[in-house]
C-alpha positions as CSV (number, residue, x, y, z in Angstrom):
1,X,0.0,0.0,0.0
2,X,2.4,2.3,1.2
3,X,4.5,1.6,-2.2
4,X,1.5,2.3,-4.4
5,X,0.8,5.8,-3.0
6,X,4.5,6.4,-3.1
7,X,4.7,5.3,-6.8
8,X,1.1,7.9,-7.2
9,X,3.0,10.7,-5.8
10,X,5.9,10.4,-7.7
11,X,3.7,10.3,-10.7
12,X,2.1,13.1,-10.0
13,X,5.0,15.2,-9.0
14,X,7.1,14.0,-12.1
15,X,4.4,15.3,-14.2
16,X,3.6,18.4,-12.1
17,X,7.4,19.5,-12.4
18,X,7.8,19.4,-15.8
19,X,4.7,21.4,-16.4
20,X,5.8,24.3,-14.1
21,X,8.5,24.2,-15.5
22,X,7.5,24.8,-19.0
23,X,4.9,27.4,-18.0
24,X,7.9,29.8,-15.7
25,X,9.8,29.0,-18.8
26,X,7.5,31.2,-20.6
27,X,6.5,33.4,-18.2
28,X,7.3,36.8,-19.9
29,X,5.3,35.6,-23.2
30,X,2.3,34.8,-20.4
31,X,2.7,37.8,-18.6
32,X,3.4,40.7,-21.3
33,X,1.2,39.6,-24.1
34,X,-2.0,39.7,-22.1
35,X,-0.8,43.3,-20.6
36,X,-0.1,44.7,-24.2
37,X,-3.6,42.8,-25.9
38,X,-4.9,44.9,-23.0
39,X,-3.4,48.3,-23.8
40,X,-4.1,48.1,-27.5
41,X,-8.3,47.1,-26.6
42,X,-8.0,50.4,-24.4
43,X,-6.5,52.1,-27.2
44,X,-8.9,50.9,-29.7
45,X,-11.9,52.0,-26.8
46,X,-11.0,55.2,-27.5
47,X,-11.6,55.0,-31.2
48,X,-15.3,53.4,-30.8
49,X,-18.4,56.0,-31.4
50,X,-19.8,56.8,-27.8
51,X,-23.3,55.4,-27.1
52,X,-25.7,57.2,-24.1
53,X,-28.5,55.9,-22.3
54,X,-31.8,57.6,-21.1
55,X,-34.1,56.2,-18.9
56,X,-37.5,56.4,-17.9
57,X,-39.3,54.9,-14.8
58,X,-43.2,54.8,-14.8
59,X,-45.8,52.8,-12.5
60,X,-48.3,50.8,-14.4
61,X,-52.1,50.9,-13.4
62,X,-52.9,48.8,-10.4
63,X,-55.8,47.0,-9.4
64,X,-57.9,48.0,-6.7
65,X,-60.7,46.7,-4.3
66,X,-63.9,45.8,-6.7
67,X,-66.9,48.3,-5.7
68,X,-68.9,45.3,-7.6
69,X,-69.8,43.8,-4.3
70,X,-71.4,46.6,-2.4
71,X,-73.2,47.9,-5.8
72,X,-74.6,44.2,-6.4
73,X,-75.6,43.9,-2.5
74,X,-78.9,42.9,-3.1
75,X,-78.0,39.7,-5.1
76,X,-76.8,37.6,-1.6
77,X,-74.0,35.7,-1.5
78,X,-73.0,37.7,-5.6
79,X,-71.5,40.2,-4.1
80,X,-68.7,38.5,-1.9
81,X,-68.0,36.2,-4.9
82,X,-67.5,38.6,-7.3
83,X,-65.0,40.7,-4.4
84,X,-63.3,37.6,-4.7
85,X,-63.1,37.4,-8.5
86,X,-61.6,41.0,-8.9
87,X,-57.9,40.1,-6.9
88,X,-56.1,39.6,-9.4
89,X,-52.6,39.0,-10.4
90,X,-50.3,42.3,-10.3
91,X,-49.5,42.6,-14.1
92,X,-46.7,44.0,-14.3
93,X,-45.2,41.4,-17.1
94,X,-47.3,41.7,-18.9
95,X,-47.2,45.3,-19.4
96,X,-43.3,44.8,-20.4
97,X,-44.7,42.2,-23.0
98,X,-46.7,44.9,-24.6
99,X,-43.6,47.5,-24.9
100,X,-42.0,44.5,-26.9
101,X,-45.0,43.7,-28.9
102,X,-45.3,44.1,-32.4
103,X,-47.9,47.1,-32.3
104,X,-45.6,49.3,-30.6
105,X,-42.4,48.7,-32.1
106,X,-44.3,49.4,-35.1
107,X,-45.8,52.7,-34.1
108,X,-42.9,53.6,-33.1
109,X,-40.4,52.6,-36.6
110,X,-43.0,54.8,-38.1
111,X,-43.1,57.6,-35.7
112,X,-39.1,58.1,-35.7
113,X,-38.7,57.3,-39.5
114,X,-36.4,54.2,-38.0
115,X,-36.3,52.6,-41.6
116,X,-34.0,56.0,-42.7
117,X,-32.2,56.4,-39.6
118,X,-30.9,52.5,-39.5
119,X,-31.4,51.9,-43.4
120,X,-33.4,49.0,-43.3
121,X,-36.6,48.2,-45.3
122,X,-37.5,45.2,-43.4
123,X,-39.8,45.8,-40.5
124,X,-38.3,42.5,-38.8
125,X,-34.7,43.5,-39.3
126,X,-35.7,46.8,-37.8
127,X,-38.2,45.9,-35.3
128,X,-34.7,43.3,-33.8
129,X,-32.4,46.5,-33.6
130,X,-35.1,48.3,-32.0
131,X,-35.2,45.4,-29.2
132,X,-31.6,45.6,-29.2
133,X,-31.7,49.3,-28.3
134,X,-34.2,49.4,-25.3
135,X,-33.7,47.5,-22.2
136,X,-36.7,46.9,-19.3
137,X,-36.4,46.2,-16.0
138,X,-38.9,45.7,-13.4
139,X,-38.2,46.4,-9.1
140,X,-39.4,45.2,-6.4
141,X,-41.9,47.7,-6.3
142,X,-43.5,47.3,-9.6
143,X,-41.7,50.2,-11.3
144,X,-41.0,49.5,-15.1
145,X,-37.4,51.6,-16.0
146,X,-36.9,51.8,-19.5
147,X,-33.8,52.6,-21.0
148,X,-33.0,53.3,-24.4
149,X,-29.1,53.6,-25.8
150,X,-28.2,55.5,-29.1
151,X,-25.3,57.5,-30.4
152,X,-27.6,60.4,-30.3
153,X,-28.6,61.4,-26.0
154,X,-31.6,63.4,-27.5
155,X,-32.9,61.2,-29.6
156,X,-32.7,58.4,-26.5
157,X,-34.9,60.4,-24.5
158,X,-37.6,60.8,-27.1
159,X,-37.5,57.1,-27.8
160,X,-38.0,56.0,-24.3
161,X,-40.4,59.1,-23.5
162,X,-42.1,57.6,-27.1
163,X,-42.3,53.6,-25.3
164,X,-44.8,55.1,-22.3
165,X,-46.9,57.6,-24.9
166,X,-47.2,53.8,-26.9
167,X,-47.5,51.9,-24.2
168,X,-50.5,54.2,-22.7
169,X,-52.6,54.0,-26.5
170,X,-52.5,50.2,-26.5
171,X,-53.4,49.6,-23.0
172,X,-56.3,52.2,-23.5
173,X,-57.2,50.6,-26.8
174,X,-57.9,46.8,-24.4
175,X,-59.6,45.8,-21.7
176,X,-56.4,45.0,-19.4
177,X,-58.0,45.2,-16.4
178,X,-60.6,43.4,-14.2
179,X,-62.8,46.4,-14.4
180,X,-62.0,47.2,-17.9
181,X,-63.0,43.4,-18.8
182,X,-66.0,44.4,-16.6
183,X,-66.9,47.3,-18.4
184,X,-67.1,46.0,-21.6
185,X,-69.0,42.7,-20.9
186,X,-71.8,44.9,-18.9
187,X,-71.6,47.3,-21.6
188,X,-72.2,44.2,-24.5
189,X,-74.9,42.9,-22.2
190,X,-76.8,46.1,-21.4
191,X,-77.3,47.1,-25.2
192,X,-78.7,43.3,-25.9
193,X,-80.9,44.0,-22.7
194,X,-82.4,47.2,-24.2
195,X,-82.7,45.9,-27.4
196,X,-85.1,43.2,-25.7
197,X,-86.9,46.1,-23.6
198,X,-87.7,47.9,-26.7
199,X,-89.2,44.4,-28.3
200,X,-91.2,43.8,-25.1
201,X,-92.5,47.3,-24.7
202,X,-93.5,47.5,-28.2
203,X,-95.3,43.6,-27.8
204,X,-97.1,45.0,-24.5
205,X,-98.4,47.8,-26.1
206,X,-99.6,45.8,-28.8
207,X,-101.5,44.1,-26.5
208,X,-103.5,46.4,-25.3
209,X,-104.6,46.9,-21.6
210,X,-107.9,45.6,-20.2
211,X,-109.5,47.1,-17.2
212,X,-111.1,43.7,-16.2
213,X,-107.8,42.0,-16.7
214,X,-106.6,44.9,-14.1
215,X,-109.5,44.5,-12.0
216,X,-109.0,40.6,-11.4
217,X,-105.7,40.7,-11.0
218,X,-104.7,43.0,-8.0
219,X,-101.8,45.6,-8.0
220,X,-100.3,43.3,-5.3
221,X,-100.1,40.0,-7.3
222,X,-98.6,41.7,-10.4
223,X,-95.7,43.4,-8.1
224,X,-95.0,40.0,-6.5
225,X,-95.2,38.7,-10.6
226,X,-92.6,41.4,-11.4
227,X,-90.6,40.8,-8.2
228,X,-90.2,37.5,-9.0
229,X,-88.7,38.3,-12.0
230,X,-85.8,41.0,-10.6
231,X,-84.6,37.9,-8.7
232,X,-84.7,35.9,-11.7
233,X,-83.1,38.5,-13.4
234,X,-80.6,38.6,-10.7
235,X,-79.6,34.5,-10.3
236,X,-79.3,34.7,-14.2
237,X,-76.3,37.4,-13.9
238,X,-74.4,35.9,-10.9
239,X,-75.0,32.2,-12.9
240,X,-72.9,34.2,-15.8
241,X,-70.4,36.1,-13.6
242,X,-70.0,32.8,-12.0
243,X,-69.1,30.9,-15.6
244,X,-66.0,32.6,-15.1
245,X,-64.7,32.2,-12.3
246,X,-66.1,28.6,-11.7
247,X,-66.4,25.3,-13.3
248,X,-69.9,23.8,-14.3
249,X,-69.5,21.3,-11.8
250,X,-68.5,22.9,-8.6
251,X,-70.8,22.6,-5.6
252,X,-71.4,26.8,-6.0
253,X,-72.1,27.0,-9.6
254,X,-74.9,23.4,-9.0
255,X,-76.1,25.1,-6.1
256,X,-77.0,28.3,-8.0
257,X,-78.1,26.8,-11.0
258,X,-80.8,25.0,-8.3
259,X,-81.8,28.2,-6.7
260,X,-82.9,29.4,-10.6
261,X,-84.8,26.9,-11.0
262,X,-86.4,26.9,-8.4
263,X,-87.5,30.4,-8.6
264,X,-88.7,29.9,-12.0
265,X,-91.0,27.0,-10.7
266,X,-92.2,28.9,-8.1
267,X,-93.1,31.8,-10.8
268,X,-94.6,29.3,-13.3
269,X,-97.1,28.5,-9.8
270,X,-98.1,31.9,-9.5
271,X,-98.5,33.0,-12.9
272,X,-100.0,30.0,-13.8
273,X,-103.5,31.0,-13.2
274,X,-102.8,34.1,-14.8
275,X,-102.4,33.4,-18.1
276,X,-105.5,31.1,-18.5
277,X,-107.7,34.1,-18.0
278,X,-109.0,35.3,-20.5
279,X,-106.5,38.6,-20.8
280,X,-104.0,36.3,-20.0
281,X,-101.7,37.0,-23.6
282,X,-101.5,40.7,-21.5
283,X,-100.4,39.5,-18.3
284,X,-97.4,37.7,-19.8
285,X,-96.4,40.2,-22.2
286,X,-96.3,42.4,-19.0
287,X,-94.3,40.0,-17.1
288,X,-91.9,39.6,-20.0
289,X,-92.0,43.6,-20.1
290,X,-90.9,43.6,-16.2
291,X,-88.7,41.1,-16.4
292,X,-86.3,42.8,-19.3
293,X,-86.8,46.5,-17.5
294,X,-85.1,44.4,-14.6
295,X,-82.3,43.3,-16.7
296,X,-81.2,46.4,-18.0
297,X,-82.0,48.0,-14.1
298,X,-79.4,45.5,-12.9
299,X,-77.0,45.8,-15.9
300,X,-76.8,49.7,-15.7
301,X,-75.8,49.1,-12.7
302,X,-73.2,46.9,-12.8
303,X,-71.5,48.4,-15.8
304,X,-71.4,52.1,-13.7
305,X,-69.7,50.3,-11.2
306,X,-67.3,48.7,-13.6
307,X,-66.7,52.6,-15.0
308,X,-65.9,53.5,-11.2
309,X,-64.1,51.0,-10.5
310,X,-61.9,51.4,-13.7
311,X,-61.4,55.2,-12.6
312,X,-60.4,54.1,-9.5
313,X,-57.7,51.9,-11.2
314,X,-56.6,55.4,-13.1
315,X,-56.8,53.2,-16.4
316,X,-53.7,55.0,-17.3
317,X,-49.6,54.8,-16.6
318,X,-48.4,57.4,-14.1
319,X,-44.7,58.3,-15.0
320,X,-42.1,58.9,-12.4
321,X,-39.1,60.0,-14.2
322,X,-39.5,61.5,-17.4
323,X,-36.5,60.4,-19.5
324,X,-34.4,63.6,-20.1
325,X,-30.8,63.8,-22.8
326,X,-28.1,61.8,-20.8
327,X,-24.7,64.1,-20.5
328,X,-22.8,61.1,-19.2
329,X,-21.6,58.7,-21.6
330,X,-22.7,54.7,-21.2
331,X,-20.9,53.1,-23.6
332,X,-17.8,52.2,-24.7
333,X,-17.0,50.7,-21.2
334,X,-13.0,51.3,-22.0
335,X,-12.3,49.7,-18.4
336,X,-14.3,46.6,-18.9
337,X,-13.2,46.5,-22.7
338,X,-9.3,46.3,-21.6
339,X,-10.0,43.5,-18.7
340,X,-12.0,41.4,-20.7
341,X,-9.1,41.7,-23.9
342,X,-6.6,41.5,-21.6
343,X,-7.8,38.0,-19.7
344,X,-9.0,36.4,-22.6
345,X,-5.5,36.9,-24.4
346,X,-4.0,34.8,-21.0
347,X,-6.6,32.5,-21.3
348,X,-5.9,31.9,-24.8
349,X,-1.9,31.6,-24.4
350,X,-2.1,29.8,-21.1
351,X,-4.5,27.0,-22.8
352,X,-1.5,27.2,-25.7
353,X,1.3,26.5,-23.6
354,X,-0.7,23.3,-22.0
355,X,-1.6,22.0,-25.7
356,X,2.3,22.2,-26.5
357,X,3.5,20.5,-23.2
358,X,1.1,18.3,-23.9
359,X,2.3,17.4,-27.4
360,X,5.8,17.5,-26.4
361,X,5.2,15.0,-23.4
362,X,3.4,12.5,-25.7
363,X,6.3,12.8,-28.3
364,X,9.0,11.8,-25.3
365,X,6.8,8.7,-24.2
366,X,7.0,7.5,-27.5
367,X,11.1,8.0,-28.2
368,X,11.5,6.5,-24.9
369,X,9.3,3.7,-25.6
370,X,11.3,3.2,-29.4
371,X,14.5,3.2,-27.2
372,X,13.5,0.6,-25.2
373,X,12.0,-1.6,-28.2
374,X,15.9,-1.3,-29.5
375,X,17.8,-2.7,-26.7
376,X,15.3,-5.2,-26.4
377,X,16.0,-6.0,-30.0
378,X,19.9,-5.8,-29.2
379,X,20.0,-8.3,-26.3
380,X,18.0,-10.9,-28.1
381,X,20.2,-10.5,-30.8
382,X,22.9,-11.2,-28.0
383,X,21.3,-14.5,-27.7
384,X,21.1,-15.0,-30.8
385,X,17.1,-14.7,-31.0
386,X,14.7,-13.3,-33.7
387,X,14.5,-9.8,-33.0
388,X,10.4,-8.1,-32.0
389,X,9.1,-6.0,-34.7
């Protein structure tokens, strides 16, 4: 044992040596290369056409507490779940996913004439160096920096000032938001429901209206009737806001989809002797008539809560630091420049110097294995034996 790890060391030493000794051997080449490489990059720094970079820093829209749940407070348990179905995610990425997106960078090739001031033709060409130019970077806070670099400091400034005037259109021309989303549905949904008011008004007054019908059918019964009808109007709504947020099969969504249905039953039972009398056409026309002036009740509602909610959220990007004409140069980096030039050149003549040892090792191993092939050869000639080939 003790002869094995004695034989290891030597090994290791024997090929150790050798190598330090080759590399001290060349230690000027190793040493005053790199330091002259370096020099020269520095040099050539000087040369290279200085770049500046101008920033901006703005705060993107956030998401506030829904007002959805204490406008809808007469629709039960509604109004918690749709408190719950406003928190959502901070979107920060993906407001840096627009300012890379294809609408802005083309707004913006067109708005600085990019095509003429790179001299390309092709919008993907120009729309790379464009992403090449601008850098984004989000904080802990939430705060979006963006900084542009170009040769010209002026010209930075407008281009990053140019990112947030872009960024602002697109975001105003989609529904980003939870109450922006909310706007437009409710908005969507309340011209359908006055398009069916219209209809039913127009059927009711082709009706006509009966005094005996009136008489037989008290004041009381046909509030209850219309009533009845609001809170249908009202399970219909949170069975749509709760589409989604929930799946079809989930305890909630079953459980309101049973509470419907059993308030259209229990309607059916107290209209049901209604509409055999003989002015009964009128007396579901009117319910019909009710029932939609519910519908768009509730869905004016619910979409000026949406617009309050989405003023709340300020809809629009608040900036922090406008970006103003750098005076301090960013790039060249003439420091950085002369390190890296000046490491890579040892890195490159150190890995050299281990190639050739290498080579020259190998080459040694083999003449000292030819050498002893020959003696070999030479004693069995001694002995008059057939030499080894």
């Amino acid at each position: 044992m003790d002869l094995t790890t004695q034989t290891t060391d030597q090994g290791s030493s024997s090929t150790a040596l050798p190598l330090i000794e080759y590399v001290t051997a060349h230690a000027r080449l190793l040493i005053y290369t790199p330091l002259i490489v370096g020099a020269l990059a520095l040099a050539y720094s000087f040369t290279l056409t200085p770049a500046f970079t101008a920033t901006t820093r703005l705060l993107p829209p956030q998401q506030q507490q829904s007002s959805l749940a204490s406008t809808l407070s007469n629709l039960g348990s509604f109004g918690s779940m749709a408190g719950a179905a406003a928190g959502l995610k901070n979107p920060v990425d993906q407001y840096v996913s627009f300012l890379f997106s294809e609408t802005v960078q083309d707004h913006l090739i067109d708005q600085f004439q990019l095509d003429k001031r790179y001299q390309r033709n092709i919008k993907e060409d120009l729309r790379k160096i464009l992403s090449g130019a601008v850098a984004v970077q989000v904080d802990k806070g939430g705060i979006i920096a963006i900084a542009v670099t170009d040769v010209d400091p002026k010209f930075a400034a407008n281009l990053a000032n140019a990112h947030v005037e872009q960024l602002t259109k697109l975001i105003n021309s989609l529904a980003v938001t939870e109450a922006q989303h909310r706007r437009r549905f409710f908005l969507k949904q309340l011209e359908e429901a006055n398009k069916a008011l219209a209809d039913a008004e127009i059927a009711l007054k082709a009706a006509g209206i009966d005094l005996a019908t009136l008489r037989t059918n008290s004041t009381a019964t046909m509030q209850a009737v219309a009533a009845a009808q609001e809170r249908i109007a009202a399970q219909e709504i949170k069975l749509a806001a709760m589409r989604s947020t929930l799946a079809p099969g989930s305890i909630e969504y079953q459980k309101a989809t049973n509470e419907l249905v059993a308030m259209q039953q229990k309607l059916r039972q107290q209209t049901e002797g209604l509409d055999e009398k003989k002015n009964g056409d009128f007396i579901g026309k009117f319910r019909e008539f009710k029932y939609r002036e519910a519908m768009v009740e509730l869905y004016t509602r619910q979409f000026e809560a949406a617009r309050v909610d989405e003023a709340r959220e300020g809809g629009t990007i608040q900036v922090i630091d406008v970006a103003q004409p750098p005076t301090r140069k960013s790039q060249p980096k003439k420091g950085l420049i002369a390190v890296i030039a000046t490491l890579t050149a040892f890195s490159l003549l150190l890995m050299t110097l281990l190639v050739k040892f290498v080579l020259i090792q190998a080459r040694r191993q083999q003449d000292t294995h030819q050498a002893l092939k020959k003696i070999q050869n030479n004693l069995r000639r001694l002995l008059f034996l057939k030499p080894k080939y």
